[in-house]
C-alpha positions as CSV (number, residue, x, y, z in Angstrom):
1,X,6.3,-9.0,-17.0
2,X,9.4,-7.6,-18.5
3,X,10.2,-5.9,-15.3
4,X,11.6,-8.7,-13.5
5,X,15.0,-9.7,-12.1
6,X,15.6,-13.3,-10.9
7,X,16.1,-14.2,-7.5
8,X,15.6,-10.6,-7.0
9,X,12.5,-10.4,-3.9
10,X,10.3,-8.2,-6.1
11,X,10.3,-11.0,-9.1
12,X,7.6,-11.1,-11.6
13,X,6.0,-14.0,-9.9
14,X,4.2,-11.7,-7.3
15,X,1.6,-10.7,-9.2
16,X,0.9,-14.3,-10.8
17,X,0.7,-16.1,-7.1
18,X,-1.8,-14.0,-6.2
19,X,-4.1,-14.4,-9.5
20,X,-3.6,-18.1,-9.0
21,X,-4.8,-18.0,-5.7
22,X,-7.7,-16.1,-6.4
23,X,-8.7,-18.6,-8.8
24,X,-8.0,-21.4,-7.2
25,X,-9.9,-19.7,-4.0
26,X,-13.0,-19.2,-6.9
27,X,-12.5,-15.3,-6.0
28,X,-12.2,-14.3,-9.3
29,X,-14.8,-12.8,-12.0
30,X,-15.0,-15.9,-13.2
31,X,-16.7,-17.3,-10.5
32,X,-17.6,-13.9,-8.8
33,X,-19.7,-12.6,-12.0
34,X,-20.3,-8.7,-11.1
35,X,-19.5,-8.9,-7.2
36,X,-15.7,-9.2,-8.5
37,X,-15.4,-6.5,-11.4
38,X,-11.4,-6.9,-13.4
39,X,-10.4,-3.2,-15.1
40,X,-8.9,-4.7,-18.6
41,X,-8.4,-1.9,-20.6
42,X,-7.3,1.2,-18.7
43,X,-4.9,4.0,-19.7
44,X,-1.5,4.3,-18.7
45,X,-0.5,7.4,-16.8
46,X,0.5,10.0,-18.1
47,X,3.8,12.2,-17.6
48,X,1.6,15.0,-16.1
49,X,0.3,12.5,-14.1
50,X,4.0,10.6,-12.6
51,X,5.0,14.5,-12.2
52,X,2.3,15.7,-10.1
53,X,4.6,13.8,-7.1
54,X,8.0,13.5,-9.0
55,X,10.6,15.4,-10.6
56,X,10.4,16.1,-14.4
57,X,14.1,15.6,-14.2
58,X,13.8,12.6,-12.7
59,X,11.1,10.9,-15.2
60,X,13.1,12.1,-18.1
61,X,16.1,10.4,-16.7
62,X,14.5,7.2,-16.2
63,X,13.1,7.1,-19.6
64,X,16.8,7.8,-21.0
65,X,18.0,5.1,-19.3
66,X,15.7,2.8,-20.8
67,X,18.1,3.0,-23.6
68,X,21.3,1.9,-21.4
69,X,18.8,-1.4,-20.2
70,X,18.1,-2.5,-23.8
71,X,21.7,-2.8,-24.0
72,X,22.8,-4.1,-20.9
73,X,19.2,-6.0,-19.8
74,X,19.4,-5.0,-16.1
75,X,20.7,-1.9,-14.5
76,X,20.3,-0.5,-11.2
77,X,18.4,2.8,-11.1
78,X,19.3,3.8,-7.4
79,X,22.8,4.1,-6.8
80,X,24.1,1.8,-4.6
81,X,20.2,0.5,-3.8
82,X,18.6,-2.3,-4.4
83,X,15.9,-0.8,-7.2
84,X,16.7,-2.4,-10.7
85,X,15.2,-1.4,-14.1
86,X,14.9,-3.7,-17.6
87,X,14.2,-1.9,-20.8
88,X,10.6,-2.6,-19.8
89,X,10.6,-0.7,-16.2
90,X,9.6,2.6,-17.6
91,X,6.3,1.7,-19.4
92,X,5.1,-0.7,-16.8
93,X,5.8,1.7,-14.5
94,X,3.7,3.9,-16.2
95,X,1.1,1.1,-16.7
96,X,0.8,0.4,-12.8
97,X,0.3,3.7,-12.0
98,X,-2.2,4.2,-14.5
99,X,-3.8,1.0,-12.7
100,X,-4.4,2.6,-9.8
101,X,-5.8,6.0,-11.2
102,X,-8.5,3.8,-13.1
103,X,-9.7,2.8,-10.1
104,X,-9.8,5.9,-8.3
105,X,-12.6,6.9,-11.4
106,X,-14.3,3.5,-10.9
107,X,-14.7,3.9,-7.5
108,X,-15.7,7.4,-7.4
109,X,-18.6,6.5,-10.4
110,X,-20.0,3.6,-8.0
111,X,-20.0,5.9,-5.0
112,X,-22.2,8.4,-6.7
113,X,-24.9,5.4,-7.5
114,X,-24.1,3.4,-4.5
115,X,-23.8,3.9,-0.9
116,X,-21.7,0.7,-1.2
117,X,-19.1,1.0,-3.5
118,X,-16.8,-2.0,-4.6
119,X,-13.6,-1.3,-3.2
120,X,-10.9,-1.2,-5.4
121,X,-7.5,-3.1,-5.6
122,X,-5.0,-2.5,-7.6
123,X,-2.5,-5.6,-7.9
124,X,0.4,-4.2,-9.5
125,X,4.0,-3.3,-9.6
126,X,6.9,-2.4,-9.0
127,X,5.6,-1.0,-5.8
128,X,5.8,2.7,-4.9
129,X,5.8,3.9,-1.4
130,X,9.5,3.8,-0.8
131,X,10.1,6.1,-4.2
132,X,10.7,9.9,-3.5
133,X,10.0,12.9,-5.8
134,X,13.8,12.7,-7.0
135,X,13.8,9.1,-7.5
136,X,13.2,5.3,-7.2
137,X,13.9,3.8,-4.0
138,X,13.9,0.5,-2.0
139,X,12.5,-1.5,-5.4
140,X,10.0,1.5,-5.9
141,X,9.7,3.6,-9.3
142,X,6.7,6.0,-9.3
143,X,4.8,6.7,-6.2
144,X,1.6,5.0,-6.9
145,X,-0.2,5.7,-4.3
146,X,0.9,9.2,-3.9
147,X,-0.1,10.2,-8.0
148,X,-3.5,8.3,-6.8
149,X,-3.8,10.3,-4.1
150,X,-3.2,13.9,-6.1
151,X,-5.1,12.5,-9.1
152,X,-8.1,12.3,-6.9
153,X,-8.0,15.6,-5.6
154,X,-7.1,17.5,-8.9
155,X,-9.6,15.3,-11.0
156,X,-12.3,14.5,-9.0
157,X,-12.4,17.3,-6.1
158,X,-11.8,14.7,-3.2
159,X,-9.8,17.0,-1.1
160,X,-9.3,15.2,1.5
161,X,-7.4,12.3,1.1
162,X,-6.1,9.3,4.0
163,X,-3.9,6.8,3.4
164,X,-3.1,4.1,5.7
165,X,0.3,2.1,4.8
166,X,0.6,-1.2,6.8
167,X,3.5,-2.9,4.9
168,X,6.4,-4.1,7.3
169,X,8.6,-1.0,5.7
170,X,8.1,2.5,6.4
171,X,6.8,4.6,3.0
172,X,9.1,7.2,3.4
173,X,8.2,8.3,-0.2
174,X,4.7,8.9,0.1
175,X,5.7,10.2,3.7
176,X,7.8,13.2,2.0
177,X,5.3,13.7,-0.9
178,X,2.7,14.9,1.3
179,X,4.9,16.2,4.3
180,X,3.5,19.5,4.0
181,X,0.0,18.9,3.3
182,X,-2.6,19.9,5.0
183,X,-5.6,17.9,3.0
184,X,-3.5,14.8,2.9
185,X,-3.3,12.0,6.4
186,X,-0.2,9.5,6.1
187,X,-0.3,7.2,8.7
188,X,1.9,4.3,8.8
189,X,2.9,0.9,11.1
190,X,6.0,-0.5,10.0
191,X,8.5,-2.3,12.1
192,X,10.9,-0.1,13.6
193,X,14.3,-0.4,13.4
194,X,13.7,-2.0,9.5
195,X,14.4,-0.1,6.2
196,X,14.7,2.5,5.3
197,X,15.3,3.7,8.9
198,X,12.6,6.2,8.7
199,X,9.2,6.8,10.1
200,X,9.9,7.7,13.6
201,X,7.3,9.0,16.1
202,X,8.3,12.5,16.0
203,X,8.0,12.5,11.9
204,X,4.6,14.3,12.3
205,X,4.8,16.6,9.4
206,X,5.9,20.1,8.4
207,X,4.6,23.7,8.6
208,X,0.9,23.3,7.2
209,X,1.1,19.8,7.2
210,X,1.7,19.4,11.1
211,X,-0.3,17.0,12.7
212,X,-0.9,15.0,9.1
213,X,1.6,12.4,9.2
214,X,1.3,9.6,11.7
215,X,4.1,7.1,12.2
216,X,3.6,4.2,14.1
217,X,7.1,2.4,14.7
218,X,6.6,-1.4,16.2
219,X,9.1,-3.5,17.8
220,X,9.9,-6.9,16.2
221,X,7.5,-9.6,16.8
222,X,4.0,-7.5,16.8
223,X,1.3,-9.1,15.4
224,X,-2.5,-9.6,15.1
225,X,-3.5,-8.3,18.7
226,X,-1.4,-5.0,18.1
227,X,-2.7,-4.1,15.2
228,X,-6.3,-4.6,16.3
229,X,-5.3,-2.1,19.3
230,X,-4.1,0.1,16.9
231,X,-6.8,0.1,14.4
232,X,-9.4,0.9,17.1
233,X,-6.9,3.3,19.1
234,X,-5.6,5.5,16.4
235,X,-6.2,4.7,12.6
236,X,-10.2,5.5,13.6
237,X,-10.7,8.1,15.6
238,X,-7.3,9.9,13.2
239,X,-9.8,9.3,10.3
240,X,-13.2,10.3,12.2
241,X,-11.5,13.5,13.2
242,X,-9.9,13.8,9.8
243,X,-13.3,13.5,8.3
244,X,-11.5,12.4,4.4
245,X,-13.5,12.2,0.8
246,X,-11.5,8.8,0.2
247,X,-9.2,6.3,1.9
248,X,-6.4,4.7,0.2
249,X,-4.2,2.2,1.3
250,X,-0.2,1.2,0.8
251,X,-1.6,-2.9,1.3
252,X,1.9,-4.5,2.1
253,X,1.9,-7.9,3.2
254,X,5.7,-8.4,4.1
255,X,4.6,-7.9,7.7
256,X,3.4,-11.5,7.6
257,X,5.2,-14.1,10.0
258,X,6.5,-15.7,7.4
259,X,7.8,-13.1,4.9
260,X,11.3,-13.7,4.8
261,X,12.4,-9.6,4.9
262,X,11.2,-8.5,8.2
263,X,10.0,-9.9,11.7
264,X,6.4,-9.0,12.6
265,X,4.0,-11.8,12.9
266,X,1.2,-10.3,11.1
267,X,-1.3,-13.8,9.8
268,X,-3.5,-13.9,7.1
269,X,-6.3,-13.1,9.6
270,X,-4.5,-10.1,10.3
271,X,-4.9,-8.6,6.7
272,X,-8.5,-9.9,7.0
273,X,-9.5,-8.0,9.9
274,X,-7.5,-4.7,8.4
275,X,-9.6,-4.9,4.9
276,X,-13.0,-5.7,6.8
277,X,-12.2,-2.9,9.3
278,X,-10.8,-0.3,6.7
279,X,-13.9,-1.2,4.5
280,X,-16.0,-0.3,7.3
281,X,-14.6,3.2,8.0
282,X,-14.5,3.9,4.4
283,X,-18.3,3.4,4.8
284,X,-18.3,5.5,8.0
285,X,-16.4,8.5,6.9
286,X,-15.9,8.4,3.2
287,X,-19.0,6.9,1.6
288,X,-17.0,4.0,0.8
289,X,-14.8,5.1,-1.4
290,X,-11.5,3.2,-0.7
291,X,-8.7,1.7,-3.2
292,X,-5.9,-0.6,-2.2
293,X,-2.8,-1.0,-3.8
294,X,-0.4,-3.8,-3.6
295,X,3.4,-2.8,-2.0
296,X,5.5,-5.5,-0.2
297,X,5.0,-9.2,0.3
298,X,8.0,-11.4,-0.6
299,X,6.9,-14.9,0.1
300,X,4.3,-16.2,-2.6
301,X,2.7,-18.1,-0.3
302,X,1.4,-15.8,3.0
303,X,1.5,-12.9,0.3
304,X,-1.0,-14.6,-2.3
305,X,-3.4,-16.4,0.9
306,X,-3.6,-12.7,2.6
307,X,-4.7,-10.8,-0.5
308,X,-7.1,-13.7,-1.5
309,X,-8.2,-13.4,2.0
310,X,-8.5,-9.8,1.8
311,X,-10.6,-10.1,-1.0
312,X,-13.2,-12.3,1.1
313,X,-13.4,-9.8,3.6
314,X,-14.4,-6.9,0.9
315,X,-17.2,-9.8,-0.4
316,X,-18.2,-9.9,3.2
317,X,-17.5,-13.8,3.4
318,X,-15.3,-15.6,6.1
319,X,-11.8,-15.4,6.5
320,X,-9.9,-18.5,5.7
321,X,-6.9,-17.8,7.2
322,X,-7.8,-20.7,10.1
323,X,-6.8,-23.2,6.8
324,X,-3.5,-21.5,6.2
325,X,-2.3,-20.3,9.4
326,X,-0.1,-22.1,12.0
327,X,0.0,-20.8,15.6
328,X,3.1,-23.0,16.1
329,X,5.3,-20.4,13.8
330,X,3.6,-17.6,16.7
331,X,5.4,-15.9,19.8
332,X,4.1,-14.4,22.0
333,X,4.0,-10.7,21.0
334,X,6.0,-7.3,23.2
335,X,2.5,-6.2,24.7
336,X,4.0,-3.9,27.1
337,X,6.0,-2.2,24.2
338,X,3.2,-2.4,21.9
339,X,1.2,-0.5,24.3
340,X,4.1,2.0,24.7
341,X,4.2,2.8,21.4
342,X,0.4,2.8,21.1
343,X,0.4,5.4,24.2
344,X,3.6,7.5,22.5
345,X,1.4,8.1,19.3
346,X,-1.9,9.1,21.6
347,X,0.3,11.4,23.1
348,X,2.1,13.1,20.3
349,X,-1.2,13.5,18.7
350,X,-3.4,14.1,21.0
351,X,-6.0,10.6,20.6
């Protein structure tokens, strides 16, 4: 946990809530025996790895500056941003992107005995989908997600790749990655208007990658019955008629009502219905091979209720959101806008 700065949103508690809730929830292997599988000993990635979506220049000079945070304990790694590094940043970095390539090879050796693989989850950070192939960004250092996603195809042959990013932020990192690609669907719902400005309907992709990015901007105070619309509007039939060999998924849960860095109203029933849905069209299109991995979600409590909640929905239990959630802290959500940005999307890409 040496990557940590206090009071800093992205604080080394992140990770703990959520293991505490899981336990506490008995969703843990403890409790779960084999229907809830922990990866204890897995590799780090590699430099080869971290390069196959960022600069060399870039990982060298993070490495060097490990030296400057031994010294100094915290520096900031992003100019005037908000991305921080200890003398601990670079190896842990290196250690939660290795997390999620594990569990691209776990999940691809279950899907060739099982028509049901376990879905993977890979609770880790920093986070990665705001970080760009020239550098950290918006408390991102490596691109997990994106090194996943090219891991998969250069290791495993799963060409095809489509990722669905529902944290409250645009990933304008794995957006640019994969800009250009063809084989590669980034679709995203983030709040528009929020950081990093990006994601904008019109940000479809470039030359051969035209048509493969999908940005779904939503006016503050969307919630639950939006993203329902929008899972059976667009993330299906983009994924149906993308017809991927995996999904993977940028899992924020800073679009919750009560995370205290942006204003959607996301619940915890929210993130239930996306992992029991996105499980589902994993099955449809992809044999089930799916990994999550963990990006925003900045208050302990909504963020570690919504992943243990997410984790019932994978087991194919009920969702105890009812127990946490409190329609009082609801509004009533911009329908009419919703729908107009729901409509804008059909249009622009032709659903």
């Amino acid at each position: 946990m040496g990557h940590n700065k206090e009071a800093h949103p992205e604080s080394h508690f992140r990770v703990p809530a959520i293991v505490n809730a899981l336990e506490k929830l008995e969703l843990s292997p403890k409790f779960r025996g084999s229907n809830v599988i922990e990866l204890e000993t897995f590799k780090s990635a590699s430099l080869d790895d971290i390069a196959s979506v960022h600069t060399r220049a870039y990982v060298s000079g993070l490495e060097k500056a490990m030296d400057e945070a031994s010294q100094q304990g915290i520096i900031f790694i992003e100019g005037s941003g908000p991305t921080y590094a200890t003398v601990d940043t670079f190896q842990e970095s290196l250690v939660a992107a290795g997390a999620g390539i594990s569990l691209i090879d776990s999940v691809v050796a279950q899907s060739k005995i099982s028509k049901s693989p376990p879905i993977g989850f890979a609770l880790i950070r920093p986070p990665g989908h705001h970080a760009i192939p020239k550098g950290p960004m918006g408390f991102c250092v490596f691109g997990n997600i994106a090194i996943a996603a090219r891991y998969a195809q250069r290791v495993h042959g799963l060409k095809r790749v489509f990722i669905i990013d529902f944290d409250v932020h645009h990933g304008n990192g794995t957006n640019d990655a994969f800009y250009e690609d063809p084989d590669i669907f980034f679709l995203s719902t983030h709040q528009d208007g929020s950081y990093p400005g990006t994601g904008k309907f019109d940000e479809v992709g470039h030359g051969d990658g035209e048509g493969t990015t999908l940005n779904l901007p939503l006016p503050g105070g969307s919630g639950d019955a939006a993203m329902r619309a929008i899972f059976d509007e667009i993330i299906v039939p983009c994924a149906q008629r993308f017809k991927p060999d995996i999904i993977l998924v940028s899992a924020g849960y800073d679009a919750h009502v009560l995370d205290p860095l942006a204003s959607l109203q996301f619940t915890t029933g929210t993130y239930y219905m996306l992992a029991s849905n996105i499980q589902q069209l994993a099955k449809d299109v992809c044999g089930g091979r799916c990994v999550f991995f963990l990006e925003g979600g900045y208050n302990l409590d909504s963020l570690s209720y919504s992943v243990a909640d997410s984790f019932r929905a994978f087991l194919g239990e009920p969702s105890l959101a009812s127990e946490f959630d409190n329609p009082a802290f609801l509004h009533e959500e911009p329908s009419t806008r919703v729908r107009q940005a729901i409509q804008r999307v059909k249009q622009v890409h032709s659903l």
